[in-house]
Rosetta silent file (secondary structure, phi, psi, omega in degrees, C-alpha in Angstrom):
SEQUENCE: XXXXXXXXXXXXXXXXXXXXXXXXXXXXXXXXXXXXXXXXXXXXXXXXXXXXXXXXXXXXXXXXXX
SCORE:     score description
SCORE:     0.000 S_00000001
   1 L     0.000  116.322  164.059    6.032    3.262   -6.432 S_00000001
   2 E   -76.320  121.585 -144.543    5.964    6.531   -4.784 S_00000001
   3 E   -93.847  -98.704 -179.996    3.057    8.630   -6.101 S_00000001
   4 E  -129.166  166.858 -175.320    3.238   11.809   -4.062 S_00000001
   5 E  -104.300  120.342 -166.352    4.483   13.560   -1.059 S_00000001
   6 E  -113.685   91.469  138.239    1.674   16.357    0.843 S_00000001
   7 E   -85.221  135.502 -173.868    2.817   18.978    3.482 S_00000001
   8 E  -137.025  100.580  177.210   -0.062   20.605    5.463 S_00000001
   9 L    53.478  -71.392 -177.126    0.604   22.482    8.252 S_00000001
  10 L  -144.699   13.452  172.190    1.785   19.482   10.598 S_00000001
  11 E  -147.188  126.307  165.771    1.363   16.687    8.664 S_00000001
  12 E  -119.226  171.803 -145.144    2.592   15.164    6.162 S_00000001
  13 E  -124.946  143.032 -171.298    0.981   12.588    3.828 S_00000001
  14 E  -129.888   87.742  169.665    3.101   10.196    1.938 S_00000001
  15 E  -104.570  115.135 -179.713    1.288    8.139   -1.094 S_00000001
  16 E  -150.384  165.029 -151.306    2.281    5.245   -3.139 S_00000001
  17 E  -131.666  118.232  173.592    0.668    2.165   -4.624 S_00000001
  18 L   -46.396  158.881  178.227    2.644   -1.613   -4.699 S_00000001
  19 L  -125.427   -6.371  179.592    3.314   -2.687   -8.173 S_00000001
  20 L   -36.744  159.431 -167.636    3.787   -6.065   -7.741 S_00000001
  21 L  -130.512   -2.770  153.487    2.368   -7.859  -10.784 S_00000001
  22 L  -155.700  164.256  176.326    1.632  -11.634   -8.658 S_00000001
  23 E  -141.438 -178.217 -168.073    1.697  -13.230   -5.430 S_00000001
  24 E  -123.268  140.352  174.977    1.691  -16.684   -4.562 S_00000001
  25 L   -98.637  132.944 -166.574   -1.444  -17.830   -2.399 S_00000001
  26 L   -39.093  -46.474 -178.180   -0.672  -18.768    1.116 S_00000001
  27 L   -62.766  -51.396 -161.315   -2.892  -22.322    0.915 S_00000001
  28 L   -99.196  -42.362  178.758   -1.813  -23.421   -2.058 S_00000001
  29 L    80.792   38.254  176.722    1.570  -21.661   -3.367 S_00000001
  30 L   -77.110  168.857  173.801   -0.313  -21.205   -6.948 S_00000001
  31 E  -110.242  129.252  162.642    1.209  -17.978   -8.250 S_00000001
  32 E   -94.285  139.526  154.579   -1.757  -15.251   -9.595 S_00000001
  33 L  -109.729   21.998 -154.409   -1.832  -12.581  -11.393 S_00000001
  34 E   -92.138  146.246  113.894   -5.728  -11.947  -11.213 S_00000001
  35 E   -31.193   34.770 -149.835   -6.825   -8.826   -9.430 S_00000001
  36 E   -87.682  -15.509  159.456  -10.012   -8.324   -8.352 S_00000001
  37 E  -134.054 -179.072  152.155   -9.764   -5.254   -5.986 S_00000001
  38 L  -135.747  137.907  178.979   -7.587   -2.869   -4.540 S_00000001
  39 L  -151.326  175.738 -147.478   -7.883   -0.793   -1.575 S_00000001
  40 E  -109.338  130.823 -172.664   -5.309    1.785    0.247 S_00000001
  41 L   -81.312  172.048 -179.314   -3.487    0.546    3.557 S_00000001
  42 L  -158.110  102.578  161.405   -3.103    3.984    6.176 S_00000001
  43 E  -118.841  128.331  159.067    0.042    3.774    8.320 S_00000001
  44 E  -142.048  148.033 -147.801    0.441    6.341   10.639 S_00000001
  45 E  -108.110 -178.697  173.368    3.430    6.496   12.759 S_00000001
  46 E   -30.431 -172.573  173.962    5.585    8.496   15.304 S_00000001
  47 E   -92.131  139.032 -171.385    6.175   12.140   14.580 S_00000001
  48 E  -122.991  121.949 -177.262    9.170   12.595   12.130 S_00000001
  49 L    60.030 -124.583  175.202   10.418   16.182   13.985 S_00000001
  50 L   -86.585   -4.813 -179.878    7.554   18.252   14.888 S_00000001
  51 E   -85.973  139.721 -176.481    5.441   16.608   11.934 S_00000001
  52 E   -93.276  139.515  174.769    2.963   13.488   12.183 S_00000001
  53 E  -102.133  124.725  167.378    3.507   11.116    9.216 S_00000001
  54 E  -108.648  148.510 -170.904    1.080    9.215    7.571 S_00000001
  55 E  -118.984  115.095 -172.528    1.606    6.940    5.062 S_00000001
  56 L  -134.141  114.404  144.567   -1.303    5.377    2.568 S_00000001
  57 L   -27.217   59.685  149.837   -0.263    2.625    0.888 S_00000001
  58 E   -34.608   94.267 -158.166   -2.148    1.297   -2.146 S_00000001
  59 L  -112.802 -175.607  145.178   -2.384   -2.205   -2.411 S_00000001
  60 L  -123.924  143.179 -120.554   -3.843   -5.339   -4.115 S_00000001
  61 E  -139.248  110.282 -179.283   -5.760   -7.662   -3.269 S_00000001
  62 E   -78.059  108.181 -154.632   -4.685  -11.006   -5.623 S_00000001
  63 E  -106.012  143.979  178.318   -7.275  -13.929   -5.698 S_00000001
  64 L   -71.890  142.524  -53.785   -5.975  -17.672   -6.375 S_00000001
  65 L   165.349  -42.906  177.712   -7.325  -19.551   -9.326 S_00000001
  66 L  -111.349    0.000    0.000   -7.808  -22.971   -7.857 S_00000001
């Protein structure tokens, strides 16, 4: 979900947070929905014209059950 969009001078800032509601763990292939943190991803890339873009990503971080 895209939260919001920032222009600043020469940069702009691009924020949105996944929404996914489960994931399946890697080990096991259990599916979760438990939650116990979240914390914000930061990608920043090429220059989109003369502006640098960053992008930060809110994610979550889904813990397996068994």
């Amino acid at each position: 979900m895209l939260d919001t969009i920032a222009i600043r001078d020469e940069l702009v800032t691009v924020q949105a947070a996944a929404t996914t509601g489960r994931a399946e763990c890697p080990a096991c292939g259990t599916t979760s929905t438990r939650v116990p943190s979240r914390y914000v991803r930061r990608l920043d890339d090429t220059p989109a014209g003369q502006c640098r873009v960053v992008i930060e990503l809110q994610v979550r971080r889904f813990r397996c059950r068994q």
